[in-house]
N, C-alpha and C positions, 0 to 999 in steps of 0.2 A: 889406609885407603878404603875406601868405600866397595861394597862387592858390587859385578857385574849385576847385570839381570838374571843370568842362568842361575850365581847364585842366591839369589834373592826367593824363598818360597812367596809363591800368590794364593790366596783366596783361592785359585781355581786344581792347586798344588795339595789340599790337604786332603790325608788319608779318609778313604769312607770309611775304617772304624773310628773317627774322630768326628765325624757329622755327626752333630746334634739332630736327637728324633725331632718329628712333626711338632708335637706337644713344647715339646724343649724351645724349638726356634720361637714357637709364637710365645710363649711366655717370655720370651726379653724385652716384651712390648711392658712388662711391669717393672721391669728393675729400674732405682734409683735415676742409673745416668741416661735411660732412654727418654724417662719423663722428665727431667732436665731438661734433656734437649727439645720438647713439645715446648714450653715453657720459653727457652732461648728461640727456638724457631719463631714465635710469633712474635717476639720481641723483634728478631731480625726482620719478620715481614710486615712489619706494621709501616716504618717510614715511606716505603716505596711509592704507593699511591698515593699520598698524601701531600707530595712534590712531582706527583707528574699526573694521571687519571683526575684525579680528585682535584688538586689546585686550580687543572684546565677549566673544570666544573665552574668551580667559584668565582673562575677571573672571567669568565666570560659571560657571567651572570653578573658583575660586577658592571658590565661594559666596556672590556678589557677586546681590543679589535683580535681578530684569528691570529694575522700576524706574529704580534708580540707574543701571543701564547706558544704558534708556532716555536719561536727564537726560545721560547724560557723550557720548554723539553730539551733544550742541551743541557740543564742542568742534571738530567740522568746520567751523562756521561761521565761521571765520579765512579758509577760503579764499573765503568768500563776502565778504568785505566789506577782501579786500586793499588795493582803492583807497582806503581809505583814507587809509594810508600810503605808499601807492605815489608819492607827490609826494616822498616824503624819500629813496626807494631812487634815485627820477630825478635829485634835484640836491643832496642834503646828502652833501658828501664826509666819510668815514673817518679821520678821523688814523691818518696810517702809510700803511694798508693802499690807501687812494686811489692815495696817492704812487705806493707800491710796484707796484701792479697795473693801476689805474685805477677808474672810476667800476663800471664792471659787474663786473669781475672782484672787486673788493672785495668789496662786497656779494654776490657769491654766496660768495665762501671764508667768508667771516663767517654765512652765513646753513645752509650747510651744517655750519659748525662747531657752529653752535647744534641741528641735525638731533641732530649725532651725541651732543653733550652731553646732549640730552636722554632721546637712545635709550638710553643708559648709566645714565642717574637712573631712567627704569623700569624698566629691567634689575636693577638694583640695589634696588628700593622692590619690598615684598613687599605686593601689594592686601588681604591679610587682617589686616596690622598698622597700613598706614599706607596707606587706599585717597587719604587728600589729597595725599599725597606722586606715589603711579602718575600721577593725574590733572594735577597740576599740573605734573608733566615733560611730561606728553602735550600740555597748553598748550603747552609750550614747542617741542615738535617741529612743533605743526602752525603757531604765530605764524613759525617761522622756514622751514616749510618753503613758506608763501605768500608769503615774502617770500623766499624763493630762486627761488620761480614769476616772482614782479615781473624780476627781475634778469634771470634766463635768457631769459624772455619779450624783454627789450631786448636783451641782447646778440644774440640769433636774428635779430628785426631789421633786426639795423645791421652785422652779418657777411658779411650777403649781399645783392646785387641782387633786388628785388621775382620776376622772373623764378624764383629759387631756392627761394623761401620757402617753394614748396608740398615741393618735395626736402626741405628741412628739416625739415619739421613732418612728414612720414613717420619720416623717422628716428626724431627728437623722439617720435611717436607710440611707435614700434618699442620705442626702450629704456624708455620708461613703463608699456608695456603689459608685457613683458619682469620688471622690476620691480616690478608687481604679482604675478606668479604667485609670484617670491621671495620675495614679503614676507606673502602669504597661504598659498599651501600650502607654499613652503617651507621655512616658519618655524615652521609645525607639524610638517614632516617633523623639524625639527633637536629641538625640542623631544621631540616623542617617543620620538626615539634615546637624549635626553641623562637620559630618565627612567632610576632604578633599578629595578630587576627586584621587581615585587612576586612575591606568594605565587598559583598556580592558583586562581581562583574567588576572590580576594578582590577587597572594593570597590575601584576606584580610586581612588586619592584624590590632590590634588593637590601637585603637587611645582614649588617655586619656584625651586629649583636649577635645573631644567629649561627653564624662562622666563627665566631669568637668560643661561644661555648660549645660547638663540634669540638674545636682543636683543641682546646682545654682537656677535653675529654682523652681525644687520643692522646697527650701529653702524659695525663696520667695510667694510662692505659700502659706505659713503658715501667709501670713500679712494679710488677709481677716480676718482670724482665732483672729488674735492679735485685730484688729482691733473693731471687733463684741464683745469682750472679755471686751473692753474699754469702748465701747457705753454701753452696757450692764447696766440693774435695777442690784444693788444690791440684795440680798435675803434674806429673814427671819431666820435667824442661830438659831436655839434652842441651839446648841451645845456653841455660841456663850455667852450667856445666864446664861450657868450652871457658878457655884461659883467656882472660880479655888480651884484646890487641895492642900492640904499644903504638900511642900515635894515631890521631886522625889518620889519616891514608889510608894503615896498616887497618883499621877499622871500619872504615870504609868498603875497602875488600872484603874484609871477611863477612859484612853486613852485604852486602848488595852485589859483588863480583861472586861469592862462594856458592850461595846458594843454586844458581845456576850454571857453575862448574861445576858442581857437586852432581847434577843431573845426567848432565855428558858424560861425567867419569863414572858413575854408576851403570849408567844403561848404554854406552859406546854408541855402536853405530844404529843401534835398535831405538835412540833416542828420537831417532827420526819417525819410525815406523811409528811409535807411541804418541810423539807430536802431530803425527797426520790423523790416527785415529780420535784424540782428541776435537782436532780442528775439525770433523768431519762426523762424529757420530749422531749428533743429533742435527744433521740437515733436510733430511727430509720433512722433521715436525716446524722447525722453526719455517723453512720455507713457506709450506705451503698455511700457515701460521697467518703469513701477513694476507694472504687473498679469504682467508675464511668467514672475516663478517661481511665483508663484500660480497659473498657469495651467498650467505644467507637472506639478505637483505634482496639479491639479484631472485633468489629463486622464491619470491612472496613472505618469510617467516616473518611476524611480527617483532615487537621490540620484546612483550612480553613473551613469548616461544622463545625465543633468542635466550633472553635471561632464565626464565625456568630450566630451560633444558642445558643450554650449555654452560652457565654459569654457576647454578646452583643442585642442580643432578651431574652436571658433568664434573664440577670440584669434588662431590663425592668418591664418582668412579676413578676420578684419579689419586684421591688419598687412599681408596680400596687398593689400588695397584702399587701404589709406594708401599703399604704392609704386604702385600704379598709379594713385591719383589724385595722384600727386606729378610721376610721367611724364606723364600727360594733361595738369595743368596746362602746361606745359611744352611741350607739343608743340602743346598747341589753345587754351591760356589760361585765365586762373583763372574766369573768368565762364561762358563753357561747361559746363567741370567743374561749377561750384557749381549749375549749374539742373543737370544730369545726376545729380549728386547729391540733388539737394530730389525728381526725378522718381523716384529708384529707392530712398530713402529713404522715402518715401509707398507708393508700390507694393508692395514687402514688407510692409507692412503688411496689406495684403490677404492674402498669403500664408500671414499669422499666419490672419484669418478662414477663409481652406480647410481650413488646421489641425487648425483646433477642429471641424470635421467628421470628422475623421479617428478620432477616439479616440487609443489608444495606437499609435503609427505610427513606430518608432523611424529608418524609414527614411525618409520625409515630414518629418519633424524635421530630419535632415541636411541634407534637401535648402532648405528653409525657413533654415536658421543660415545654411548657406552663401550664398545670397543676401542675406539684410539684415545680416548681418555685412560682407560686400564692400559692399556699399554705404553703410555706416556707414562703415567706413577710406575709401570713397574719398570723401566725403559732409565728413568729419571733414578731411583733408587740405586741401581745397582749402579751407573754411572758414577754418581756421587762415593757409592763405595770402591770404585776401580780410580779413581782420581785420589781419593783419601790413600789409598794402598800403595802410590807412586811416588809420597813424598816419604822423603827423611826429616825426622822428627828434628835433627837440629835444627832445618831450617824450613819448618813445615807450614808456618804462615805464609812466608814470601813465594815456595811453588804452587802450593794449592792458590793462593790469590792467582798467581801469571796459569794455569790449567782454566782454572773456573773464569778468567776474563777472554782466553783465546779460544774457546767452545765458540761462544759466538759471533766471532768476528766475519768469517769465512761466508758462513748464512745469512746475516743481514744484508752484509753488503751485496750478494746472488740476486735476496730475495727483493731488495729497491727494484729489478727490474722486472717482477712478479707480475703487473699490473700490465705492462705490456704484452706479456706473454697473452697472458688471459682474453688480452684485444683482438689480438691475433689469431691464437687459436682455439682458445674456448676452454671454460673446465674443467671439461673431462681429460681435457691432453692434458690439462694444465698438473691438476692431480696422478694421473699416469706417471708424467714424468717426474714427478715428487717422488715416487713410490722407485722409480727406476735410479735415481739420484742415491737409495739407499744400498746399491748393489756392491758397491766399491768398501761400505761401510762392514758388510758383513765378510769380504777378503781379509780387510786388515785386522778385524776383530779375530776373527781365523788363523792370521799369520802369527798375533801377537799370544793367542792361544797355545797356538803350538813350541813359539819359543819358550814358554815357560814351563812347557811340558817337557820340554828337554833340560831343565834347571832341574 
């Protein structure tokens, strides 16, 4: 049987003669499996806008009504309900490709294959002829690109000592976030080049040719991904290991009932505590998340302010804050980090409320991005390595998929009523109580602290 929690050492459990110096932590930004995972990250964050941001882009320049664009952002809801199938990416092996590669590297070459196939069938499908066709390739990019998440999510892992994971998940961050700017502006950079020259003063109007060779592009844009995936150590499979089951049923269970008895029976009644902090540590950023370009917009900022500062200065300061909470883990442990993070996570939030005093303040803006952006990357890092830390590697895809899907459920669904708050009572409450939202998060991070400290 599986050990409790008390027994289980955590990240925030090891001895400081065993912390790695200053020097030490930040040099694991060069080892092999970090920059791997730079490499797999952007791989993983290229599909994303591409079937949601970016598509909305094309189909409505297309002449595609709100509406239907509205209806076709359900198809992001793949990555919400991964777990699903994430019991079959954990122990149904691949004919061939298992053999060939192994349990993780299969399924990500297989699941990126399906990315890029699909990137090519929208590329290819023109939305004004055949909008079921754009849409159902866009299924197709985002069923495979959650279930390349499942994969990578396991191999991340089980490639590295708990110790690393917060270094990982920087990287990981690094080339995701990286990956988005590709797949959102520089997809319309490519697209706009690839348009033909109209006539001065005439309408624009839309050109599929032009779309066609964006997507082309990000299609190919996934052979780094393929590639790194190839090169790639295979990994330590516990799950690999266990005795097969006899009998669908009996396999069944052990595939999709175990994994989540195995959770309860490891961490007892603490499994609760740990599920709540999950559900709950990142509410205050998602929250207050969905009123923030409303709010930049409300208090004068252009579109260009807007993108300079928060998109393309602010993606900086939050990859700065993923390496630095990847080195803090590291050097003071991942439980430290994650309350330092819930503390300065919550507090910028305030920052927003000064803000919104301010009026148009493009230099107050700067200064505001650049702190809750660093504290999102370093807030964001060591989470990813406090979640990495909770699973058992036999069945380490199917928990980290059900952690990494129920983070945000709790939040969104708050934050839908975001908008009326803001009607009501105005920004600065509205941000106030964003920040006071975090207070509960820094108890439980606390409580969950201390139980390990008595392990």
């Amino acid at each position: 049987m599986s050990k409790p929690l008390s027994e289980h050492p955590a990240p925030a459990q090891t001895d400081a003669s065993d912390k790695l110096g200053w020097l030490a932590a930040w040099r694991i930004y060069l080892e092999p499996a970090t920059l791997r995972m730079l490499a797999l990250g952007f791989a993983a964050g290229l599909p994303l806008l591409l079937v949601l941001g970016t598509l909305s882009f094309r189909l409505r320049e297309a002449g595609i009504d709100r509406a239907t664009i509205g209806y076709l952002s359900w198809i992001g809801l793949a990555y919400g309900f991964k777990w699903i199938w994430s019991p079959l990416v954990d122990r149904l092996p691949l004919p061939g490709l298992t053999r060939w590669l192994g349990q993780r590297r299969g399924w990500l070459l297989l699941a990126q294959l399906g990315v890029a196939g699909g990137l090519i069938g929208m590329a290819l499908a023109d939305p004004r002829q055949g909008l079921h066709a754009v849409a159902g390739f866009a299924v197709l990019v985002a069923f495979a690109s959650a279930t390349q998440d499942i994969a990578l999510d396991a191999y991340r892992i089980e490639s590295a000592s708990t110790e690393r994971q917060a270094a990982l998940a920087a990287a990981y961050q690094a080339g995701y976030r990286l990956a988005m700017i590709w797949a959102g502006a520089g997809v319309l950079w490519l697209a706009a080049r690839a348009e033909m020259a109209t006539l001065p003063g005439a309408t624009p109007v839309y050109q599929n040719a032009a779309w066609t060779t964006a997507y082309l592009v990000m299609a190919a844009s996934m052979l780094p991904g393929m590639l790194t995936v190839l090169l790639a150590p295979a990994v330590s499979l516990a799950a690999a290991k266990a005795p097969a089951a006899p009998g669908p049923l009996a396999w069944l269970r052990d595939a999709i009932v175990e994994p989540f008895l195995d959770f309860v029976r490891r961490y007892r009644w603490q499994a609760l505590l740990i599920l709540a902090l999950i559900a709950i540590y990142r509410v205050s950023d998602l929250i207050m998340g969905i009123m923030a370009n409303p709010f930049y917009v409300d208090m004068g900022y252009s579109k260009d302010e807007v993108a300079a500062v928060t998109k393309i200065y602010g993606l900086l300061m939050t990859l700065a804050g993923s390496f630095l909470g990847g080195a803090l883990a590291l050097r003071l442990g991942v439980m430290r980090v994650l309350m330092l993070g819930a503390v300065l996570s919550a507090a910028t939030n305030l920052l927003f409320a000064w803000l919104s005093t301010r009026g148009h303040d493009v230099t107050s803006l700067i200064y505001v991005i650049s702190a809750d952006n660093l504290a999102s990357g370093l807030a964001s890092a060591a989470f990813i390595a406090y979640l990495s830390g909770l699973t058992n590697v036999t069945y380490s895809a199917t928990q980290y998929a059900l952690f990494s899907s129920m983070y945000a459920l709790a939040p969104k669904f708050v934050a839908g009523f975001s908008g009326e708050f803001v009607d009501a009572w105005g920004y600065s409450t509205f941000f106030t109580s964003t920040a006071l939202l975090g207070v509960p998060v820094l108890v439980l991070v606390a409580l969950a602290s201390r139980v390990e400290r008595k392990g």
